[in-house]
C-alpha positions in Angstrom: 105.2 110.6 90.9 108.4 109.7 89.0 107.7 106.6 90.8 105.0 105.7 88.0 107.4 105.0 85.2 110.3 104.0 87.9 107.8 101.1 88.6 106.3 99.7 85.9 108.7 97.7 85.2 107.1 95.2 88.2 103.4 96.8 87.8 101.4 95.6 84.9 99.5 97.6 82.2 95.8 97.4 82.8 94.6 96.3 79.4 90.8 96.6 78.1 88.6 97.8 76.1 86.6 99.2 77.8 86.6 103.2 78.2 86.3 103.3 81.9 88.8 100.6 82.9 91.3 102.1 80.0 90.8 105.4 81.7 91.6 104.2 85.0 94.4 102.6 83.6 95.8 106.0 82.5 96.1 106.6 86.4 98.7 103.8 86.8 96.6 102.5 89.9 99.0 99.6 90.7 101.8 102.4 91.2 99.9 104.8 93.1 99.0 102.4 95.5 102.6 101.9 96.1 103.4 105.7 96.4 100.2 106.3 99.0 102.0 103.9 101.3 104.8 106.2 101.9 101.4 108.9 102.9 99.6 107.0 105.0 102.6 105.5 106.9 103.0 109.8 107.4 100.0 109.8 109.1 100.2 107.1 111.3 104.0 107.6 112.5 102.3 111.3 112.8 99.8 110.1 115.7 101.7 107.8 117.2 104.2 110.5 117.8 101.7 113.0 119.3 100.2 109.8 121.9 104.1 109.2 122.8 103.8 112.8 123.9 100.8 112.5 126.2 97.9 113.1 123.5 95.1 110.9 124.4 94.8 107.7 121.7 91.3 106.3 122.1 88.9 104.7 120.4 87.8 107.9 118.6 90.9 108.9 117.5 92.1 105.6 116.3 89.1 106.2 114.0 90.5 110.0 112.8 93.6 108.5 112.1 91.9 105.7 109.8 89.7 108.7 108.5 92.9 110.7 107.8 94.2 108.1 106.0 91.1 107.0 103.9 91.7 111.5 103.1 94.7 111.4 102.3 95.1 108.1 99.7 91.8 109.1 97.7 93.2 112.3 97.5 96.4 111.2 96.7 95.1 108.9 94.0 93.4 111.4 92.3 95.9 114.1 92.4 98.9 111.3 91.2 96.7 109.5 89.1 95.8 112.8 87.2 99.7 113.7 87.1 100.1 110.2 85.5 97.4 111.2 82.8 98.9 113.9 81.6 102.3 112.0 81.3 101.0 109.7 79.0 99.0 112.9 77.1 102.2 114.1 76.7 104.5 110.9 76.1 101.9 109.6 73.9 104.8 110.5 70.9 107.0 108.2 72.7 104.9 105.5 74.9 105.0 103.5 71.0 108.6 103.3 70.9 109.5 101.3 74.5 108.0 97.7 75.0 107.1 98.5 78.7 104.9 101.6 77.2 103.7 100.4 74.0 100.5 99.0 75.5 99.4 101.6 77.5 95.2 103.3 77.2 96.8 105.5 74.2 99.1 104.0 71.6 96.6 101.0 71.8 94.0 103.3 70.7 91.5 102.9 73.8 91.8 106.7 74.4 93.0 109.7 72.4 95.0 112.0 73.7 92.7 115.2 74.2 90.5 112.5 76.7 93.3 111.6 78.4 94.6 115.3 79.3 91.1 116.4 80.2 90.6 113.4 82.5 94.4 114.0 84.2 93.3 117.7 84.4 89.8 116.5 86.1 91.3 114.0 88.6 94.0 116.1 89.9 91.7 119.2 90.2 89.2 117.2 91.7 91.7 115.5 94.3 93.1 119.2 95.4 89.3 120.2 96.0 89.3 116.9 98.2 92.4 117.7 100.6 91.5 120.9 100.6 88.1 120.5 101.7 88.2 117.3 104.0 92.3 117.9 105.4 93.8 121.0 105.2 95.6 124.3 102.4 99.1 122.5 103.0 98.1 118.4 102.4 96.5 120.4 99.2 99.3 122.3 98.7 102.3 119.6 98.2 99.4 117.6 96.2 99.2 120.4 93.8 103.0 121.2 93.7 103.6 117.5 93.1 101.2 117.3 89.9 102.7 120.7 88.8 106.3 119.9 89.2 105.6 116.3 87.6 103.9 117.3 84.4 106.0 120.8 83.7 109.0 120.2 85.5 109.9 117.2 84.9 107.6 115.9 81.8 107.6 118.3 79.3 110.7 120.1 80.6 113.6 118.0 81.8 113.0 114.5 80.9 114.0 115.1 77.4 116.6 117.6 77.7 119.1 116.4 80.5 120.5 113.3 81.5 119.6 114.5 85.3 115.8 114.3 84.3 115.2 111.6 87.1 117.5 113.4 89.7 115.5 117.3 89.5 112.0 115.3 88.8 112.5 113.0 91.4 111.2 115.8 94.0 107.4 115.2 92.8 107.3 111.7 94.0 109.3 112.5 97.2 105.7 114.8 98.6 103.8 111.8 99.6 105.0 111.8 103.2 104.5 115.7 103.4 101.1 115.6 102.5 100.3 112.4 104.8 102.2 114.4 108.1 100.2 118.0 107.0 96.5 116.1 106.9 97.5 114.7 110.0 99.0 117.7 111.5 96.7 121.0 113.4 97.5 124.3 113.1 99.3 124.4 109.7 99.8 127.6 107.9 99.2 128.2 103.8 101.2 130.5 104.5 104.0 128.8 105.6 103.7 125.5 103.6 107.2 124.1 104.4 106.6 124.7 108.4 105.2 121.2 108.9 106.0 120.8 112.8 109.0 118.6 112.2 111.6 117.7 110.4 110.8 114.2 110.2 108.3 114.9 107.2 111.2 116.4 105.7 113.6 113.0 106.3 111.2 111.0 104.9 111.1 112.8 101.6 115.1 113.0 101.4 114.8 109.0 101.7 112.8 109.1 98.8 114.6 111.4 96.8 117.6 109.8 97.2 116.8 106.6 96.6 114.9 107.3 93.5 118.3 108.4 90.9 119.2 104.7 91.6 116.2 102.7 92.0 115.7 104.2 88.4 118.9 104.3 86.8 118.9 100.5 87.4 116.1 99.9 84.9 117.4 101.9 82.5 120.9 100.5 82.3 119.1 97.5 80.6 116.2 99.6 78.9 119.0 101.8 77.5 117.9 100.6 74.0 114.8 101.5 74.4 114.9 105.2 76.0 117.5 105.6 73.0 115.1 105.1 70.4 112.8 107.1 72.0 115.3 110.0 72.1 115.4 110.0 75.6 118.7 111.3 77.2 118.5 108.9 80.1 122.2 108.8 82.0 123.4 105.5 80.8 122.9 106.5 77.1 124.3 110.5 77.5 127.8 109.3 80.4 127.8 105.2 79.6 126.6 102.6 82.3 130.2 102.7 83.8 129.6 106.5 85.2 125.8 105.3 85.6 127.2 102.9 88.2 129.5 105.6 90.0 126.6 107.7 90.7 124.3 105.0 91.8 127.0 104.3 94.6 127.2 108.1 95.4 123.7 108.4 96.4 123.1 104.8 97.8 126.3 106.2 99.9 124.4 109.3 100.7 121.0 106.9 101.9 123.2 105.2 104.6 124.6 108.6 105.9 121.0 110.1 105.9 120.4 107.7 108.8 122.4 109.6 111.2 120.2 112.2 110.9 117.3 110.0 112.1 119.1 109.5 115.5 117.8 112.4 117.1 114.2 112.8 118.7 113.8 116.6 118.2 113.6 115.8 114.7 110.8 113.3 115.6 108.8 116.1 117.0 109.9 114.9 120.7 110.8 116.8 123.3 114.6 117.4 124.1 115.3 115.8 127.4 119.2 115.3 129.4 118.1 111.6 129.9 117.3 108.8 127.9 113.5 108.9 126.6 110.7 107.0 124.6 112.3 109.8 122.2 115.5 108.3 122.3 114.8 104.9 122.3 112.7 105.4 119.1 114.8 107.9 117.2 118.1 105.5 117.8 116.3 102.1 117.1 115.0 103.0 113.9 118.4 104.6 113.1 119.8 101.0 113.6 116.9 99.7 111.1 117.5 102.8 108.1 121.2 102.1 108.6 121.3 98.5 108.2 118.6 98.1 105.3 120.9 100.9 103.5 123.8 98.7 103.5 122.0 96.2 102.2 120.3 97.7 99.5 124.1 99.5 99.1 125.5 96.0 98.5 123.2 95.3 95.7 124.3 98.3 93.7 128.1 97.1 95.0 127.4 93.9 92.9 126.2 95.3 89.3 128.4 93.5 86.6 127.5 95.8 83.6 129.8 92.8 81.7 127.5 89.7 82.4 125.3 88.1 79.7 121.7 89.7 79.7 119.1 87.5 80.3 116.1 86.5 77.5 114.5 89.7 78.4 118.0 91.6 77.5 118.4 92.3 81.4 121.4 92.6 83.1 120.5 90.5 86.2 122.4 92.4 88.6 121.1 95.8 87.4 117.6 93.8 88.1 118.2 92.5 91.2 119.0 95.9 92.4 116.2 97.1 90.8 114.2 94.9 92.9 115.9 95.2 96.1 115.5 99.2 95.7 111.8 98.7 95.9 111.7 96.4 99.2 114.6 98.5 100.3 111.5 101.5 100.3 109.0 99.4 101.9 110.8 98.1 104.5 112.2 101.5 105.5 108.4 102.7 106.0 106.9 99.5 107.6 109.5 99.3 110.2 109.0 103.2 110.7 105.8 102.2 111.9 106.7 99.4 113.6 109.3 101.4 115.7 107.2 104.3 116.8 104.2 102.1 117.7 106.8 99.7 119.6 110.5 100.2 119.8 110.8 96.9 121.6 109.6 95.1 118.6 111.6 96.8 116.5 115.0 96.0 118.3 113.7 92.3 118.7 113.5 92.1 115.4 116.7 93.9 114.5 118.5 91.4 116.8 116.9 88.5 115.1 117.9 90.2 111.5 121.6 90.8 112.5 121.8 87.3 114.4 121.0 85.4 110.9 123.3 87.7 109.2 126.5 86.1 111.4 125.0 82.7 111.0 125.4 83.3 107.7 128.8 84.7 107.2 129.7 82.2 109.8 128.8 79.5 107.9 130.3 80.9 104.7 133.6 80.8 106.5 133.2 77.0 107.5 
């Protein structure tokens, strides 16, 4: 959920009035909806794993996998959205001082603070009762963690007190993909909330957490102004946008060595077998997709010039760029997660068409 201020930089404020639209807005809907993606894409890479291993896929349970996934994003939407209200309960000292925040349901006076806590405290209560009752105790369980971790850990804890705020706090919007693979997932154990079947789950949220210390630190290398008078110690004010740019290459490094990991099937969930499988063919195409768009989304952080004019919104249009990449970078990884899994052939037509424009290119660069 660190993903709701990470983004708003590209998702407008809602803006009204009106007392239910301006308490919807509090939810940060537009974001959300991004972050579910990352859940339901859980779900469906979940079942398509378990029909790859001789589950029957049928009519009915194509419809429990759309079910599932209808579960787990109202859930998720009430649970996140709820987290996000109680952010801006909190922040509401703070929203008035940032352009990006100054507009929100509170410092435009649309909703007081005490409304806005008991609504966050409502939605995310009511979305845990949800998972609980129509999934299962673990989908619940990272829900609740997430909304916990967000609004103590991270809100009123870290992101005033370290420069590593976004690092640490970046765990709460790394759970969506556990809680989509636990809905989908039989057999789970309260008790053992972090035994989830495989360790693919467990991928998918490095991904995220990785990627997140970048994707963010590239908006605040130009909103540094902004989180400074707001007393914010984001890392480009507290270590300068020089060591900012050193540890965005560190963990954008770290994204494209993650992708070895995804070249074995065991930690799909498949069966380990001497000979080449639909395991393999799976777990080593979509290995070839993580590693390529990781290089590419490497090469955007490559090309920041902290020295180049800012543009008439005082951005620095590398920093922005990147900024922008980062979040394609994240949806491509999960739409062609899908797209593997449901058909590897697909996948490694399209990877040769991707690779074969990139020579044309360079090709004709040389010429």
């Amino acid at each position: 959920m660190v993903q709701g201020e990470i983004m708003a930089e590209a998702t407008p404020e809602i803006k009204s009035n009106n007392l239910l639209l301006a308490l919807f807005s509090l939810m940060k809907p537009s974001v959300i909806g991004l972050l579910q993606v990352t859940a339901i894409s859980a779900v469906i890479v979940h079942d398509l794993i378990d029909y790859h291993n001789g589950s029957k896929y049928g009519f009915s349970e194509i419809l429990d996998t759309l079910w599932t996934c209808v579960v787990v994003f109202i859930g998720g939407f009430l649970t996140a959205g709820g987290a996000n209200s109680m952010n801006m309960w909190y922040d509401a000292d703070i929203d008035p001082h940032m352009g990006r925040t100054s507009q929100r349901a509170i410092p435009s006076g649309n909703v007081n603070g005490r409304t806005a806590l008991l609504f966050g405290i409502f939605s995310a209560v009511l979305g845990t009762i949800w998972l609980i009752e129509t999934a299962n105790e673990v989908a619940a369980f990272w829900a609740a963690f997430s909304v916990l971790f967000y609004v103590i850990i991270y809100t009123m804890w870290l992101k005033r007190r370290t420069s590593q705020n976004i690092v640490i706090g970046g765990i709460a919007g790394s759970t969506p993909p556990l809680v989509g693979w636990a809905a989908a997932h039989d057999g789970l154990s309260i008790a053992q909330p972090f035994d989830l079947g495989a360790a693919l789950p467990w991928l998918l949220f490095m991904l995220i957490f990785l990627w997140t210390p970048p994707h963010f630190w590239a908006l605040a290398l130009f909103r540094d102004k902004e989180y400074k008078r707001a007393n914010i110690p984001m890392l480009p004010i507290v270590r300068g946008s020089k060591h900012t740019i050193i540890e965005m290459r560190v963990y954008t490094a770290l994204l494209i060595g993650i992708s070895a990991m995804f070249i074995d099937p065991v930690m799909w969930g498949f069966p380990r077998t001497e000979v080449w499988s639909i395991g393999w063919a799976i777990s080593t195409t979509y290995f070839a997709w993580v590693l390529l768009l990781g290089i590419w989304y490497n090469q955007s952080v490559l090309d920041i010039d902290i020295r180049e004019p800012r543009d008439e919104k005082g951005r620095i249009p590398t920093a922005f760029r990147s900024f922008m990449i980062s979040m394609k970078y994240l949806a491509l990884l999960f739409i062609t997660l899908i797209m593997c899994v449901a058909n590897f052939y697909v996948g490694l037509i399209l990877l040769g068409v991707v690779l074969l424009k990139e020579i044309y290119k360079l090709a004709k660069n040389d010429k």
